[in-house]
ZAMARGU-4260 file (C-alpha; in steps of 0.2 Angstrom, whole numbers, plus 5000, padded with zeros to 4 digits):
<rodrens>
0) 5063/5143/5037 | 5047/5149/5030 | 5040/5167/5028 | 5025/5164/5032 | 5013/5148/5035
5) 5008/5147/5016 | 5025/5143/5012 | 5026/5131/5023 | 5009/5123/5017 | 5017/5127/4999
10) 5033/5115/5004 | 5023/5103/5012 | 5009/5101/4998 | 5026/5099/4984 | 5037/5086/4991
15) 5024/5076/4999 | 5013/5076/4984 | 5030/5073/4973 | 5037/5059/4982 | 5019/5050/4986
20) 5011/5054/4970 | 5021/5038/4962 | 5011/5029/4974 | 4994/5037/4973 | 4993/5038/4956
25) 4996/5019/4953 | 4982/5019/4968 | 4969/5029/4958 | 4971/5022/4942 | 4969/5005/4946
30) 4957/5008/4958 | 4946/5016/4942 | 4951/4998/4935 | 4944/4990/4948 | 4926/4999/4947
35) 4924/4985/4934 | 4932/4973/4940 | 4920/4958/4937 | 4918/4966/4917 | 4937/4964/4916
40) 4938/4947/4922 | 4923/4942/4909 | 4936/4948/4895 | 4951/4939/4901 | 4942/4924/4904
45) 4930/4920/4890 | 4920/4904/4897 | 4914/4915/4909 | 4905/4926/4898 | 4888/4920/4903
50) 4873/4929/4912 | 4879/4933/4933 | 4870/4918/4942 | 4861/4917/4959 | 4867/4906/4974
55) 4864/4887/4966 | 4857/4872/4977 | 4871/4872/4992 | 4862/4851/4994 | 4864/4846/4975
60) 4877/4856/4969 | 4889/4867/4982 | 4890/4851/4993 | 4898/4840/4982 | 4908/4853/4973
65) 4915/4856/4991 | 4920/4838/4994 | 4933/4840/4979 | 4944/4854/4985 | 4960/4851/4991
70) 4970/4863/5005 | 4981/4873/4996 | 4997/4867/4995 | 5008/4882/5000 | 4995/4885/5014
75) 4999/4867/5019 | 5015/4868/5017 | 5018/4884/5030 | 5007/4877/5042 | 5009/4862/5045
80) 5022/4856/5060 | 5039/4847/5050 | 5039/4829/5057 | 5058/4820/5057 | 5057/4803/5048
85) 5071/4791/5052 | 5074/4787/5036 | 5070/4802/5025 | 5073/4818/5038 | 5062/4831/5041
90) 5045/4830/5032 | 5029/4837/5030 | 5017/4825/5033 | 5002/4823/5019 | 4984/4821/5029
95) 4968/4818/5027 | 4962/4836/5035 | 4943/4837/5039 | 4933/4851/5034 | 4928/4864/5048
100) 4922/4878/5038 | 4914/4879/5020 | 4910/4897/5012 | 4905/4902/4995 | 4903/4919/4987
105) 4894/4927/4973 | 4887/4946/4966 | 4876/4953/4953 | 4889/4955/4942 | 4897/4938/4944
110) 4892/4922/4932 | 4905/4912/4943 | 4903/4908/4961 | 4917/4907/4971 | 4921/4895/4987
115) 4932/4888/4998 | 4934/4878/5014 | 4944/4878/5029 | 4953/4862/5035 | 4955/4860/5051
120) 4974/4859/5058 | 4979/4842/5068 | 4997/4846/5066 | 5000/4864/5068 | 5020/4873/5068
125) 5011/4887/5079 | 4994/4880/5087 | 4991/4896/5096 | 4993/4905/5078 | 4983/4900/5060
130) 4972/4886/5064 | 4966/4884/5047 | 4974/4879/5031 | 4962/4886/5015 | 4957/4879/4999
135) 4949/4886/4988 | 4938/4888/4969 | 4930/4896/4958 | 4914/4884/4950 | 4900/4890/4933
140) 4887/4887/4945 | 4877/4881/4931 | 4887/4866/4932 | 4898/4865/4945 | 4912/4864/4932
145) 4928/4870/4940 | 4935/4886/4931 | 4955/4882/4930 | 4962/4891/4942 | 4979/4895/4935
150) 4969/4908/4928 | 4971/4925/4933 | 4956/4934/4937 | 4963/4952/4928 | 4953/4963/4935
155) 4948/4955/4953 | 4965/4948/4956 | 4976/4958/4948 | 4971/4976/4946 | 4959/4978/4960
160) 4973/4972/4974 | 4985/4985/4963 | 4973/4998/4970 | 4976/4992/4990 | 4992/4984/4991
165) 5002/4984/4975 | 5002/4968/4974 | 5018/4968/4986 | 5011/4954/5000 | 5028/4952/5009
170) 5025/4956/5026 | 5010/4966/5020 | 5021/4981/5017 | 5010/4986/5001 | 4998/4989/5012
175) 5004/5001/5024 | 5014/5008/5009 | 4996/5012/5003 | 4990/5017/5018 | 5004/5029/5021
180) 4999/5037/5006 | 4982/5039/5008 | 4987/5050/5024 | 4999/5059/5016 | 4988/5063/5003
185) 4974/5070/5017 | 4989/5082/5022 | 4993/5087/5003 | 4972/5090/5002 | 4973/5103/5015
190) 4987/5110/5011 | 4981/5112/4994 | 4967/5119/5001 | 4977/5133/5012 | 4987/5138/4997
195) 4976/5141/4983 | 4964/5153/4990 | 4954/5158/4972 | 4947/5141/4973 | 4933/5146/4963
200) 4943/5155/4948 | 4953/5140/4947 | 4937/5131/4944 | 4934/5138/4929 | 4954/5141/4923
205) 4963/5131/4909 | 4972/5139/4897 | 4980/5125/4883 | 4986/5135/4873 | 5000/5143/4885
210) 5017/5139/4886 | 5017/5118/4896 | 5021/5125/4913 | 5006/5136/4913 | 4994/5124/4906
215) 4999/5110/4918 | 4998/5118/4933 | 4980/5126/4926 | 4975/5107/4923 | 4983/5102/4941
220) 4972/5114/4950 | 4956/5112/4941 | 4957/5093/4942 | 4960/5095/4959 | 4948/5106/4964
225) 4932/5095/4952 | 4935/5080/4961 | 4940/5088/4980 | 4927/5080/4988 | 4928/5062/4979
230) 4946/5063/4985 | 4946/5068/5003 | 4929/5055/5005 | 4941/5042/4995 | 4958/5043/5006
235) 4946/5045/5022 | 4937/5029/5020 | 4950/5020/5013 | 4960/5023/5029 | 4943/5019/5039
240) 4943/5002/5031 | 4960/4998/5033 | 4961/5003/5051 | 4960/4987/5060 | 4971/4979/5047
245) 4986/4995/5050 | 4981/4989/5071 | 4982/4970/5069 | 5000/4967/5075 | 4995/4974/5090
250) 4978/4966/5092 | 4983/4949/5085 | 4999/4946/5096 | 5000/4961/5110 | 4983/4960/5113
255) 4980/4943/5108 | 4974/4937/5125 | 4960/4949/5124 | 4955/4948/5106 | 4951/4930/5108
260) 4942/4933/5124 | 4931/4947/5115 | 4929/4933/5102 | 4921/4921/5116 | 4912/4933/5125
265) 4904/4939/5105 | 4899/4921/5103 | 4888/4920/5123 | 4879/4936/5116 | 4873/4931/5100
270) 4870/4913/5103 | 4881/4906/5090 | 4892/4895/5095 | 4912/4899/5096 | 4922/4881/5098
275) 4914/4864/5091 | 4906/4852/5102 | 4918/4836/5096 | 4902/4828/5093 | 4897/4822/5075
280) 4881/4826/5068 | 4874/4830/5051 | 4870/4844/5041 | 4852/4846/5037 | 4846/4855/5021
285) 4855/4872/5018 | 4843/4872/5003 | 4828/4873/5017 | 4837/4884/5027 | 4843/4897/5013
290) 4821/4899/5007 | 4817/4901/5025 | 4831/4917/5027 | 4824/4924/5011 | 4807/4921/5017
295) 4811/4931/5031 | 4820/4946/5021 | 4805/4946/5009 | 4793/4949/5025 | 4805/4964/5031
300) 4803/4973/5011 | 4821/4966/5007 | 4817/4953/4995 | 4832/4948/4988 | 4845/4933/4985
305) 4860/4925/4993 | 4874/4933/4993 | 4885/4926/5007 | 4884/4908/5015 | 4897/4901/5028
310) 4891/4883/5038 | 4903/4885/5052 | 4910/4868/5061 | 4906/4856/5047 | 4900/4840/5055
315) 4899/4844/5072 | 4883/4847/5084 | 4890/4864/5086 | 4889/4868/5067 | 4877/4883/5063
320) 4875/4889/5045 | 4876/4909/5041 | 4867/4918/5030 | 4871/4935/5020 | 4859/4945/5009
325) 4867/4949/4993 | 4863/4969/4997 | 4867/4976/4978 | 4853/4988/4978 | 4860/4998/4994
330) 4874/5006/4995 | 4876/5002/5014 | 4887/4986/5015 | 4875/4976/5026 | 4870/4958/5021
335) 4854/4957/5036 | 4865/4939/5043 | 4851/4926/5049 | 4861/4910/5058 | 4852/4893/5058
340) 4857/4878/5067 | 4866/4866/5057 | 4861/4848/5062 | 4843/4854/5063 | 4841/4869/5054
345) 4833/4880/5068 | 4833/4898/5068 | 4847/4903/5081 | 4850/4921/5076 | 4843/4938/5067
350) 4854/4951/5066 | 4850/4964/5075 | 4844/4982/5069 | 4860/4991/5069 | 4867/5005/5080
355) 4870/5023/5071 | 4889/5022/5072 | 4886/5004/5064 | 4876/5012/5050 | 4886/5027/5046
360) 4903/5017/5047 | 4893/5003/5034 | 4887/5017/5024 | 4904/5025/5021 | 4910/5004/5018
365) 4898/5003/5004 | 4902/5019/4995 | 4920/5017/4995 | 4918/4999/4990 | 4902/5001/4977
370) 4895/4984/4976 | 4878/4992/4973 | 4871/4992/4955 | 4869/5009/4950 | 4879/5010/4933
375) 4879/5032/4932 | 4890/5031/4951 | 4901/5019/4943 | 4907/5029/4930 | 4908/5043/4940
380) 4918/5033/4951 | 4929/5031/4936 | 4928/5049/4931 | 4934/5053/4950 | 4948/5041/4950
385) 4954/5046/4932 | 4954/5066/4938 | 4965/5061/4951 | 4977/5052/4938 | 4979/5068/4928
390) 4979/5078/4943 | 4993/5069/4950 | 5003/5067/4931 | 5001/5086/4930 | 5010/5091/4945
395) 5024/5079/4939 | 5025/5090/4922 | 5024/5106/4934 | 5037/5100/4945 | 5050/5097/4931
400) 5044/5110/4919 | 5047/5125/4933 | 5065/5117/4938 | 5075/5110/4922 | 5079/5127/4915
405) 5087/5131/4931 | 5093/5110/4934 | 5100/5111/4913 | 5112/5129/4918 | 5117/5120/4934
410) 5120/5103/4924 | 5110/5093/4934 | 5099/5076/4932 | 5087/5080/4944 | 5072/5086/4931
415) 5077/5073/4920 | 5075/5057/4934 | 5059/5065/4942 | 5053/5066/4923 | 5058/5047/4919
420) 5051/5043/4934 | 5034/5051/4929 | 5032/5044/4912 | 5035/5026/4919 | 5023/5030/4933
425) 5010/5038/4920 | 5010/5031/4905 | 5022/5017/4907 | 5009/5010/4921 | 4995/5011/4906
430) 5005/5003/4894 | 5009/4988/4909 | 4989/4987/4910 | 4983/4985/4892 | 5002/4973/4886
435) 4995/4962/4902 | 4978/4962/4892 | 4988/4959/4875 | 4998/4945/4881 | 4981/4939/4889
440) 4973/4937/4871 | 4991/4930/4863 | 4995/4916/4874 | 4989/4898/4871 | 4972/4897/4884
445) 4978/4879/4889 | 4994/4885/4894 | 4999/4880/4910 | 5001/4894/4923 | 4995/4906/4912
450) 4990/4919/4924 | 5009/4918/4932 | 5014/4924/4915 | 5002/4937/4914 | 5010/4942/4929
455) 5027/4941/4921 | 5020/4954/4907 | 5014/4966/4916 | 5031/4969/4928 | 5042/4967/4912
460) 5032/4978/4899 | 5032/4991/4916 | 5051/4990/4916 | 5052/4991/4898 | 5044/5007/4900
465) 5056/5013/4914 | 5071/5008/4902 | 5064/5018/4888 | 5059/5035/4898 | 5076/5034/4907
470) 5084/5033/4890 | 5076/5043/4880 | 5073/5059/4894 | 5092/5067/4887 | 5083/5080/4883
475) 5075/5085/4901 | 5094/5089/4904 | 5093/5101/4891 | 5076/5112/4893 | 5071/5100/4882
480) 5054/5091/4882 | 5057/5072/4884 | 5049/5061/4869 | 5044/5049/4878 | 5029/5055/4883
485) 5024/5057/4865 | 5032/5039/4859 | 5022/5027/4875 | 5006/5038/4870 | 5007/5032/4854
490) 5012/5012/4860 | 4994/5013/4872 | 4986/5016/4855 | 4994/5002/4846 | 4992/4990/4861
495) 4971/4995/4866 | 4970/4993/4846 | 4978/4976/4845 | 4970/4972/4862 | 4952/4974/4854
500) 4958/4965/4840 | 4964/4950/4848 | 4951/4948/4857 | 4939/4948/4841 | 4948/4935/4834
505) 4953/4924/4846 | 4934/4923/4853 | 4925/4927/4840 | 4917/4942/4853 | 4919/4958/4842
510) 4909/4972/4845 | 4897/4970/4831 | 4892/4954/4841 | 4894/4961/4860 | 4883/4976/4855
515) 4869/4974/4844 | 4867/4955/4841 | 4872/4944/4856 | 4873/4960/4868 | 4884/4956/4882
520) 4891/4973/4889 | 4903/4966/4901 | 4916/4963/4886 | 4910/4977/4874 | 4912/4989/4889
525) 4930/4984/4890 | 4933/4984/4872 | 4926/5003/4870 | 4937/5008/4885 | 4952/5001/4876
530) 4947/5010/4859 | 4942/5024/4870 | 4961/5026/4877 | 4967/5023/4859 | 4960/5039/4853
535) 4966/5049/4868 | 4982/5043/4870 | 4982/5047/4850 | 4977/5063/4852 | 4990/5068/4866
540) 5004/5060/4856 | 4999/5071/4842 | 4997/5089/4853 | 5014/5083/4863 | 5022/5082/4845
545) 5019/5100/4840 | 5024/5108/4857 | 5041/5097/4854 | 5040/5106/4838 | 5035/5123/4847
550) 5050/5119/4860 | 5063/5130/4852 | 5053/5143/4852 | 5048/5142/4871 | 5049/5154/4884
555) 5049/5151/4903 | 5035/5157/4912 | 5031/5176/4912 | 5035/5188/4927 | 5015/5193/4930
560) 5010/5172/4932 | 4998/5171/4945 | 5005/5174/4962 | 4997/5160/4971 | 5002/5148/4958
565) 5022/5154/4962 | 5018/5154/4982 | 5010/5138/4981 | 5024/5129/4971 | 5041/5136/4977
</rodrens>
């Protein structure tokens, strides 16, 4: 089929790239998103723009805050068994459920504390299956005040799950789609690898100037060369971290006997207790309990806060509380547990200095997530996931610029769909982004459900953006340059504008304010970026206008192109 094995890698590196790249690009740029995350959520959510907050008093504030949360009620509703009333039918019976486990959840870079409970099951459909129904909240631990949760959290809840799953939760299918991607991408890495052998030259090659299939597949090889490392460590770990996940159908049912036998058999070497007792007894201070562990921390040169708390078996003799260090000044995701003894609030457990394998495989965790607090990495982070982007959009442009003189004399669409398909999937997913930001800003904050119709903005303004690159790519079918392009670079300028604007006015939080006066660089970070994207996207929009222009006057690529680049993209 192949002359020889570079052809073969060349193939490989093409299709695979084109047909998963719709996927990984929507991966690495909202995976950049989600490097600020928490800075997002401060914009989208302006009462909580306050300073981020240490754990609070679990005794006089989490406890009671705890006491008022409710199972969820389409948790309730899929786990509890369906009872058959003579009078009504089948029903769902409303209960009391007693709490079994309480957790709550904060970082550096949160003002808001989130925390949930599980309720225990007295009525399960499968009791050999979910034996918790959740609740959960998100509280200013100032306060205790509860922050509405028909509120979406943009960045946390929205963009960062975009980066793992694509928001696709049936049957968990974005999730393997993602994961499929990430290993399709390792193989398009090494076959990128093979075929483009002046690795170093193309370092330094980018020729703008030249003719758009030149220029684009200069751009494709240098961006993909810069960030080579940051994407292989990126795909690898993700993969890493996912790994149980991807084996959990068979571990949780296949192997299900064994799991929960590991699970027992866990709990007799640690000391910490697997099943309740059944007998009642009372929670001592957690307050005592949490200066205790950070005592301890502070005596091992790891002073540092709460990050982590779970009190395991509410109520019961058995109930041990666990305690996580909030490790932002590590990159190794490690949280040094230390386990008390609920009722009495004796030291059960230390965590154990860990094995090497546990320290590299923590290490590798960390990086990829970045909870640590060193700014410079972040926005390398961003620059490494943004390369990707345009790595990815520029092998698009290749793809279609090397084909639709050939597809226009044949008279077919393919160039012009593989075209469409890349403006909605670059600038079209952009445009989703900041119109969900926009729409954030313009609709009434006491609207009910707001967040679902965030939601609701962000698919139909990405559809939007499907409609108009499949209408306006005519000229794909023709040799032509597809306007598009040009016309949704200029509406991310409009829309990052009108976001910053919006949110002046509707909070009074312009940058005059976030940045010299009251500073708070969680929202006037966001606000730059926006205005940041506005001039680049006005920019390209400006030099895609004049190689419209220069179009006519276009040839295709010349005879003497570099002979890797034809190998490598036959």
């Amino acid at each position: 089929m192949f002359q020889n094995f570079r052809q073969s890698m060349a193939w490989l590196h093409t299709w695979f790239g084109l047909v998963i790249g719709f996927v990984l690009i929507v991966v690495f740029f909202f995976g950049s998103l989600s490097v600020f995350d928490r800075e997002i959520d401060r914009w989208a959510i302006p009462e909580t723009r306050f300073d981020p907050q240490p754990m609070p008093s679990f005794d006089e504030l989490l406890l009671p805050a705890f006491r008022k949360i409710e199972p969820d009620a389409a948790d309730y509703a899929a786990n509890m068994a369906t009872l058959h009333d003579p009078a009504k039918g089948p029903m769902t019976p409303r209960l009391a459920l007693p709490a079994d486990e309480y957790w709550a959840y904060t970082t550096h870079r949160d003002p808001v504390l989130r925390m949930g409970i599980g309720f225990k099951v007295p009525l399960a459909k499968d009791p050999d299956g979910h034996n918790h129904i959740h609740g959960e909240t998100t509280i200013d631990p100032r306060s205790g005040a509860v922050v509405r949760a028909d509120q979406l959290k943009i960045g946390s809840d929205w963009f960062y799950p975009m980066h793992y799953s694509l928001n696709w939760s049936w049957k968990n299918l974005g999730i393997f789609l993602v994961g499929l991607a990430a290993l399709v991408m390792l193989a398009a890495l090494v076959s990128g690898v093979v075929i483009h052998r002046k690795v170093f030259r193309e370092f330094f090659t980018f020729r703008p100037k030249k003719h758009t299939q030149r220029s684009a597949l200069d751009l494709h090889n240098m961006t993909g060369v810069v960030a080579l490392p940051f994407h292989f460590f990126f795909a690898f770990t993700g993969l890493v971290i996912f790994a149980a996940f991807y084996f959990l159908p068979v571990s949780q049912f296949q192997l299900k006997g064994l799991h929960d036998q590991h699970e027992v058999m866990e709990a007799q070497e640690t000391g910490l207790p697997h099943e309740a007792a059944g007998v009642p007894a009372p929670l001592a201070s957690v307050d005592t309990m949490v200066a205790e562990a950070k005592r301890r921390w502070a005596a091992r040169d790891m002073a540092g806060e709460v990050g982590f708390l779970v009190v395991h078996h509410v109520g019961d003799a058995n109930s041990y509380v666990s305690l996580y260090r909030a490790g932002s000044d590590r990159v190794a995701l490690v949280g040094e547990g230390i386990h008390f003894k609920g009722s009495t609030g004796e030291l059960l457990r230390e965590d154990p200095p860990r094995s090497p394998v546990s320290e590299v495989n923590e290490f590798l965790t960390g990086l990829h997530l970045q909870h640590f607090e060193h700014w410079f990495l972040r926005w390398l982070y961003v620059l490494g996931g943004l390369l990707g982007c345009v790595c990815i959009a520029t092998g698009f442009v290749f793809f279609v610029e090397k084909r639709k003189q050939q597809h226009a004399k044949a008279g077919g669409q393919g160039s012009r769909v593989v075209d469409a398909l890349a403006v909605t999937t670059v600038t079209g997913m952009v445009i989703a982004a900041i119109g969900m930001l926009v729409a954030n800003r313009l609709l009434p904050p006491d609207l009910a459900g707001k967040g679902d119709w965030e939601k609701a903005v962000f698919f139909a303004v990405w559809a939007l953006a499907l409609a108009h690159a499949l209408v306006r790519s005519a000229p794909v079918a023709q040799a032509r340059m597809n306007p598009a392009w040009r016309e949704q670079c200029w509406a991310i300028a409009a829309l990052a504008v009108a976001a910053v604007a919006l949110n002046a006015v509707t909070t009074g939080d312009h940058l005059v304010r976030t940045v010299f006066t009251e500073t708070y660089w969680a929202v006037a970070g966001v606000d730059l970026s926006l205005l940041a994207s506005a001039a680049i996207a006005g920019w390209a929009a400006r030099q895609l206008a004049r190689r419209e222009q220069a179009a006519p006057r276009a040839t295709t690529a010349p005879a003497g192109s570099d002979a890797v680049a034809e190998v490598a993209h036959v």
